[in-house]
N, C-alpha and C positions, 0 to 999 in steps of 0.2 A: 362220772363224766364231768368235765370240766372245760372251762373255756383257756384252758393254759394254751394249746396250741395257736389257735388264733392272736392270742395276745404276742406269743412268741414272732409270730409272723409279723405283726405289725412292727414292730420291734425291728424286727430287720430288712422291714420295708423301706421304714425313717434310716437305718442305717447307711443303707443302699444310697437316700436321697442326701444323705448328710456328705455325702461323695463330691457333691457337685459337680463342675464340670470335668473331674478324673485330678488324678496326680502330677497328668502332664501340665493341664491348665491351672490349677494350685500354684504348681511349682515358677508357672512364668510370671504368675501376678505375683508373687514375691520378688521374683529376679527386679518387678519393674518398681517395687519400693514400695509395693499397695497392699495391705490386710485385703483379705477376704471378710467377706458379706459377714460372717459366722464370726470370726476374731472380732470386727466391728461391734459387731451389737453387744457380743461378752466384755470388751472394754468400756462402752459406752455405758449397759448397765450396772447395778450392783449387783453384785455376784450370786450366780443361782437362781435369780427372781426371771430370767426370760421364760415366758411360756409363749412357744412357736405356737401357729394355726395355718393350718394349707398345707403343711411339709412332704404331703403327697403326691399334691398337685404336681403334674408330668406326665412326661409320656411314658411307658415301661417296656419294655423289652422281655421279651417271651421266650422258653424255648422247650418246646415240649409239654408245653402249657403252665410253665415254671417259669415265673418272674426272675427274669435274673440282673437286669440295668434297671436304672432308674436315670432320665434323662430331665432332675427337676426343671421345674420355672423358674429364672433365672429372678426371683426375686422372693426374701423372706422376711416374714411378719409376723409381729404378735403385740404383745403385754407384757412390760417388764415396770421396775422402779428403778426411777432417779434419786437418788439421796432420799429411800424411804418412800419417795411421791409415785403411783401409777403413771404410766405413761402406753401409747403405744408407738412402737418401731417397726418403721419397714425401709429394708435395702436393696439396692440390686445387686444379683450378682454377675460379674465383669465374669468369670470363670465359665459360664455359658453361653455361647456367640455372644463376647464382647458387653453383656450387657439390654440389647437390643430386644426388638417384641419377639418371644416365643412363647410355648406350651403356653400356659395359663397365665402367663404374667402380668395380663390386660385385666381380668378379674382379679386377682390377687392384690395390683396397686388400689384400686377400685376400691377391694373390701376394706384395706387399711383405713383408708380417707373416710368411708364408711363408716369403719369400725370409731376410730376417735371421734366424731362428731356423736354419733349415737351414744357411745360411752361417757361423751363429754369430758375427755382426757385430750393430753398435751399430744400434737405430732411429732417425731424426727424421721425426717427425712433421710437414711443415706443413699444417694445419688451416683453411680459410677456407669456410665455408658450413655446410651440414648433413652433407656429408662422409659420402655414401653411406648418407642414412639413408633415401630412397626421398623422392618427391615426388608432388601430385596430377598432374602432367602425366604421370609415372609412369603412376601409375596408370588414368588416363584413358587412357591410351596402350593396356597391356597386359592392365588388368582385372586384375590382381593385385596383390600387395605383400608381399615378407616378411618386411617387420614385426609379431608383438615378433620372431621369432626372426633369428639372426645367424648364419648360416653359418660365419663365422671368428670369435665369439670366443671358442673355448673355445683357438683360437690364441692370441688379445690377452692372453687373461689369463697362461696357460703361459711366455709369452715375458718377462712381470715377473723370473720365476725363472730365468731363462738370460741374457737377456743386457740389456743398458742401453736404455731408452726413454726417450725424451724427445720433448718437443712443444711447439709453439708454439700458440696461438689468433692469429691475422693477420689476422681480421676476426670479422663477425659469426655467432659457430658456436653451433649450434644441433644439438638431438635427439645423435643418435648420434656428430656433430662434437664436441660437448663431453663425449660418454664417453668418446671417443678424446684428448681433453684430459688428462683427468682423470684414464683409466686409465694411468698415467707415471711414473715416476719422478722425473722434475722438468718444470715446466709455467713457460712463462713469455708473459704476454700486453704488448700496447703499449698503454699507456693513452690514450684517447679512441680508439684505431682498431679496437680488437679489445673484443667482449662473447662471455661464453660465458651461456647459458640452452638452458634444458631444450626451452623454446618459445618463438616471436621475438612480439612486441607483439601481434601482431594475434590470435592465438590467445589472449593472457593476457585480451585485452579482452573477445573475445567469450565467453571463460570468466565471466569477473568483472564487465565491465560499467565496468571502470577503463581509461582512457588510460594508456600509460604507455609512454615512450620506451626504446631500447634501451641507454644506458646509466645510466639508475633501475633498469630490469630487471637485466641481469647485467654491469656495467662493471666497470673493472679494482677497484675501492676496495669493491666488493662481494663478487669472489670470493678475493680475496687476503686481505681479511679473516674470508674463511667458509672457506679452506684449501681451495677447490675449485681453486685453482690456485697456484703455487707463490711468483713473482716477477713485478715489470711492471715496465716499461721504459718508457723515451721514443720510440724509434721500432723498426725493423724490425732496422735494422741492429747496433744495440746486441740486440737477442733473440739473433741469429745469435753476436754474439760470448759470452754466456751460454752458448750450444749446447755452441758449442766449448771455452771454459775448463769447462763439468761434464764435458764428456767424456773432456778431459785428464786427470780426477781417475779415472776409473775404467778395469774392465780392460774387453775385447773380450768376455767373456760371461764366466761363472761357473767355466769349467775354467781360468783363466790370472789371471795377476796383472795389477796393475795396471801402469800403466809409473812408472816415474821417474824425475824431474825430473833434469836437470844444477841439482845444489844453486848456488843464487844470492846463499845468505848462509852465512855462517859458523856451524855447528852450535853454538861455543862463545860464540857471542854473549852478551853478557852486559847486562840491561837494568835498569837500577838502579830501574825506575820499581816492579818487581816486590815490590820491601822495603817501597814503603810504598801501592799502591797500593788492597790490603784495609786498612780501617781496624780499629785493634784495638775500636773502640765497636761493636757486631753493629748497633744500630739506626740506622748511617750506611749509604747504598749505595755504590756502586762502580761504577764505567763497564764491564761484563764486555767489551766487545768492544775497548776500549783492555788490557784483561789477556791478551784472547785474541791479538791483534795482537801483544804480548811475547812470548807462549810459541813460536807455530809462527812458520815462515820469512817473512820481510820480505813481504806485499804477497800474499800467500799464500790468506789466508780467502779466500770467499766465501759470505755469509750466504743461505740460502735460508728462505724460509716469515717472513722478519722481520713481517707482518705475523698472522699465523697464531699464536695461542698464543704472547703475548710475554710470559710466566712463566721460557721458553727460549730461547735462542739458540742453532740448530743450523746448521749448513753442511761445507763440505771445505776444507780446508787441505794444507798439506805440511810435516812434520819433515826438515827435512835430504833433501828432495828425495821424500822416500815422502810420495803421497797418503793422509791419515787423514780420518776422522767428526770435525767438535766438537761437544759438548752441553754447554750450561753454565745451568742454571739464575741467574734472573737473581730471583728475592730478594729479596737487598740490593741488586739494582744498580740502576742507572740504566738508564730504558728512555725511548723516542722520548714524545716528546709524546703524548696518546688522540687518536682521532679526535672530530671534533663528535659524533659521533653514538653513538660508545661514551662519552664524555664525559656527552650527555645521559641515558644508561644508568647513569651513575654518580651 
């Protein structure tokens, strides 16, 4: 006697859940230019290192007392590596109502936020829907909701102070999706695939009585300029690599250092541009981020919040292989073109 059978069963229980919300719902978050929860995290990590936790968590479907659906919780999590470094990841997935609270996915976000604090490892957030902020099928469902209160965030906030968060927006997040945005350390959306708002169009309309599409409402050029979110990208796969070079900058939580770098230039480099590139006239500007590119290691910055308060230029860098902060007031410098829109504000 052996426990083969039972293994065999679980085995095609995860299968069952690995379905997600079917083929048809697979197939539309494609059509609409978005990976799935499952393709995310495999891109995001290094390859093979994901170990899921919860994959069961759902509702099941019976028949003849034979499992035969799996209706997961629309969110997955676990433990994987970034460039070598533990981390853990949890997503939601859009492919089951939308994203929005069901099955288990109130304790599953929970255990994530949980889990990385207690392990003292990095968060990533991926974000796609309303990301467990309850829904009316919810509610019509159970006759409850509990909403305002939040069971885990006096975890969300806590975890700022201990160890690295970060998050992506990967579609359109909304309520409680976009406090889990926001509340971050660095925040990076895809322009034209990802909006974060408070509430999605049809609630603003029947509020106001105004139409108004989801990226007029909360598009990348609206929150990156309001500092609700940090950085936009081109597609998915450029956020993921953002992930991963801020992560590299920082340590594993707050009791350890950061790592550093096998230095890649020469600490004594010497860049002539340095002698004249402040002008001695104070009423001329200066390009800060061609200054700032001379001072730390070759190819090294990267700029966060550029659109956010462009008086500054802040991001992470490396001297000589150590991750540092840059802040440089920008002045006299030269800064990107204004938008139209802060343009006509001007």
């Amino acid at each position: 006697m052996t426990w083969e059978p039972e293994i065999e069963e679980l085995k095609r229980r995860v299968e069952l859940a690995r379905q997600m919300g079917g083929a048809e719902n697979v197939e539309r978050q494609h059509k609409a230019g978005r990976l799935t929860v499952r393709e995310r995290v495999e891109r995001l990590l290094d390859s093979a290192s994901f170990h899921e936790t919860g994959a069961l968590a759902g509702v099941g479907t019976y028949t003849d007392g034979t499992l035969t659906a799996i209706r997961p919780a629309n969110f997955v999590m676990g433990t994987g590596h970034i460039n070598g470094r533990r981390v853990v990841v949890g997503g939601d997935d859009f492919t089951v109502r939308g994203g929005a609270n069901d099955a288990s996915i109130g304790g599953k976000q929970g255990y994530a936020e949980k889990m990385a604090r207690e392990l003292r490892l990095p968060l990533v957030r991926l974000v796609d829907g309303t990301g467990g902020g309850g829904s009316v099928k919810t509610y019509e469902m159970t006759g409850r909701t509990y909403v305002p209160g939040n069971p885990t965030w006096d975890v969300i906030a806590t975890a700022l102070s201990e160890i690295p968060v970060v998050a992506a927006a990967l579609g359109p997040v909304a309520g409680l999706g976009a406090a889990r945005v926001a509340c971050s350390h660095f925040s990076v959306m895809v322009r034209g695939l990802s909006q974060v708002f408070v509430a999605g169009p049809p609630v603003v309309q029947r509020a106001f009585g105004t139409p108004i599409d989801k990226e007029s409402l909360g598009g990348s050029q609206i929150q990156v300029e309001a500092g609700a979110v940090d950085n936009v990208v081109d597609s998915e796969d450029e956020a993921f690599a953002q992930i991963r070079r801020v992560l590299g900058y920082l340590p594993r939580n707050v009791w350890e250092m950061p790592p550093r770098a096998t230095p890649a230039d020469d600490p004594r480099r010497r860049e002539d541009g340095l002698l004249s590139i402040i002008p001695r006239n104070r009423r001329r500007p200066y390009d800060v981020r061609t200054l700032v590119s001379h001072v730390v290691d070759r190819d090294s910055f990267l700029e966060i919040g550029a659109k956010y308060g462009p008086s500054l230029v802040a991001g992470l860098a490396r001297l000589d292989g150590y991750p540092v902060g840059v802040s440089w007031p920008t002045t006299r410098c030269t800064r990107a073109a204004p938008s139209p829109r802060t343009a006509r504000r001007r």
